[in-house]
Structures are given as C-alpha cells and as structure tokens.
N, C-alpha and C positions, 0 to 999 in steps of 0.2 A: 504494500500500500504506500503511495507517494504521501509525501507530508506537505501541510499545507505550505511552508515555504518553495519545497520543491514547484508546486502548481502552479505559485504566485511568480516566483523567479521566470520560467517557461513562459508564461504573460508578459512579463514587463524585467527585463535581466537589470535594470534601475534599483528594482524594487521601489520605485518611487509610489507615493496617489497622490491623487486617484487616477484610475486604470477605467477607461471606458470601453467596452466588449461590443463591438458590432453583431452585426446579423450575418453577416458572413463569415465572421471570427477574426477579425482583425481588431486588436488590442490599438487605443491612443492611450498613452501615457501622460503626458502631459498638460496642465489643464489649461494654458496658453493654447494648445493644440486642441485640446475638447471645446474649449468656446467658440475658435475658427469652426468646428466641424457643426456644432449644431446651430450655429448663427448660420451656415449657407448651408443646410439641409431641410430647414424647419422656416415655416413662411412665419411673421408677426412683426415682430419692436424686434429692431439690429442690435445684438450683442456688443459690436465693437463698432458699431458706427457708419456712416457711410462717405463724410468727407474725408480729405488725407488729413488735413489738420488736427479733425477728433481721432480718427485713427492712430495719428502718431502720437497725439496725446497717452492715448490707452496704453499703447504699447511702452513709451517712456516709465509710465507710471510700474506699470507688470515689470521691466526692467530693475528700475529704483525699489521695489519689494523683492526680487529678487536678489539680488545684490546686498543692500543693506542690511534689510529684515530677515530674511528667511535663511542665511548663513549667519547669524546668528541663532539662530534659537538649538542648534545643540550645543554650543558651547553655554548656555543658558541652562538648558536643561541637564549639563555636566555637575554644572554648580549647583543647582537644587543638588542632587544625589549627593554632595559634598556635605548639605548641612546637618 
C-alpha cells in the first residue's frame, strides 16, 4: 500500500498546495497557476483582470507575497517550535 506522501509526491514532486486535479488528470500546483486556469475556463467576474495595468498590478502584488511573506513563514514557524 502506497502512503499518502508517496500519492501526494507522484501529484505534485513540490509537495507544495494547493494541488488542483483536473478531469483529465493533470495536476496544477500552483495557485498563481490555478487562478490563471479557472479565470479562462469559467465564464463570470475576471480573476486577474482584464487590463495590463490591473494585471500587472496583481501579478506584482503575488510577487511581493511571494518573496517577502511567504519565505518567511518557516523560518517563523522554526521559532514557534523553539519556545
């Protein structure tokens, strides 16, 4: 019996989430990459926009949380486990 790391690994070798599972079986792992997918799959309100300007905005911003915020938080959560 495979274990769930194995199954999850085999999905997304990142191990990153969230992991979105199509219907065909193709895995997006990233969620920069699942916003793109279901903003031009699914009719309604644009996810990311539709001028360059707001667009580049978005992406700047997913950038600047990438970067700053989100490479932080295990060194954060190192230090919880330290106290």
């Amino acid at each position: 019996m495979l274990s769930i790391e194995v199954i999850f690994f085999s999905k997304n070798p990142c191990a990153s989430v969230p992991v979105l599972e199509l219907d065909d079986g193709t895995y997006i792992s990233e969620y920069s990459a699942i916003i793109e997918y279901i903003d031009h799959t699914f009719e309604g309100i644009s996810l990311t926009e539709t001028s360059a300007k707001e667009r580049a905005v978005i992406i700047m911003m997913q950038r600047r949380a990438e970067s700053m915020y989100l490479t932080l938080l295990p060194l954060i959560f190192i230090m919880l486990l330290m106290v």
